[in-house]
N, C-alpha and C positions, 0 to 999 in steps of 0.2 A: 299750869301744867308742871309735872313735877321731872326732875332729871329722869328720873325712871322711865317714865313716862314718853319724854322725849327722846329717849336712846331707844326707845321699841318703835318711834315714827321715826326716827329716820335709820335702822335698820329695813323696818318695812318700805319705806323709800327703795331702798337698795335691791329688793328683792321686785318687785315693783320693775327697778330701771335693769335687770335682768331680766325679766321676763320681756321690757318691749327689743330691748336688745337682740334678743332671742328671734323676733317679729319683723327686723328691717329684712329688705332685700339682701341677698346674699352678695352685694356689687362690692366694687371696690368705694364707690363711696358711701354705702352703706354701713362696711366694715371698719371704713375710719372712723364715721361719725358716732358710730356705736363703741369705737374702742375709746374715745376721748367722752363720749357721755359716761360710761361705765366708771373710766376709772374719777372723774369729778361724783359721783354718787357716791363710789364705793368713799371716798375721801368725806365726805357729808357727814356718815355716821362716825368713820374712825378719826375724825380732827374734833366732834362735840364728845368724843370717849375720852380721849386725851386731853379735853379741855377741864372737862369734870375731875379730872385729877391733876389739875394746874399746881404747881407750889404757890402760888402768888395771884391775888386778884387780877393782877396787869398780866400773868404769863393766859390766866382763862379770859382776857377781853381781847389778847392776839390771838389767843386759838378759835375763838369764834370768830373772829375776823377773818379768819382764811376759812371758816366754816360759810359763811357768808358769800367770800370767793365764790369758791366750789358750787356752791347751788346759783349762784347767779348763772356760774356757766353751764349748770346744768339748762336753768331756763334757754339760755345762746342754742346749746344743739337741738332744745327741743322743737325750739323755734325754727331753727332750722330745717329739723325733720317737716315739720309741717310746709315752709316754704318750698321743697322741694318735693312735697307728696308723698312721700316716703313713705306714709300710714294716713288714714284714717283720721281726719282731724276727731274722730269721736275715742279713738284709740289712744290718742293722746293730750286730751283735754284734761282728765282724771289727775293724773301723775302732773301737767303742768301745773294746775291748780293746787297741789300738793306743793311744788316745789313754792311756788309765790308764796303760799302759806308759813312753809318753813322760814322764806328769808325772812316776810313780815317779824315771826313767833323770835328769832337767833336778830332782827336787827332792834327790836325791842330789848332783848338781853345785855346786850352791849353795852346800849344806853344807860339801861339799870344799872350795871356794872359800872361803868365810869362814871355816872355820878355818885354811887356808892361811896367808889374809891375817894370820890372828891374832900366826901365827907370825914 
């Protein structure tokens, strides 16, 4: 997968975790879980932008590394969401399986990267 590539999945990610955002209960813990999912998505795409324009191999293996963060906790609310019923487990299997994919696709990277760097 090429940078390009992967900066159009995880903007579509983004759009994606607004729209289920959009979808929760209008509660108060609806509203939290959705403001702390959002802003970890919206962080997804714009920490792998920023990484891609690292100065330094090591400054792009920390900036995925908080790329990494951020979708892990995306996975936490999602999960979340689901434990508390929030949506539809069919609602939200798409996007979690996206997110898994993403850490999988950025903790491969890392890897790459620092042995890279090793060499």
């Amino acid at each position: 997968m090429t940078s390009s590539e992967l900066k159009i999945r995880t903007r579509q990610f983004a759009v994606r975790a607004i729209k289920l955002v959009d979808a929760l209960p209008k509660t108060a813990g609806g509203r939290a879980i959705g403001n702390q999912f959002i802003r970890s998505a919206f962080s997804v795409g714009a920490n792998y932008h920023s990484a891609c324009r690292g100065r330094s191999k090591a400054e792009f293996i920390a900036k995925n590394g908080i790329v990494i963060e951020e979708i892990d906790e995306c996975i936490f609310w999602l999960e979340l969401i689901l434990d508390a019923a929030m949506l539809p487990e069919n609602r939200i299997a798409p996007i979690l399986q996206e997110a898994r994919e993403l850490t999988a696709i950025f903790t491969a990277t890392v890897k790459t990267a620092k042995r890279n760097l090793g060499n």
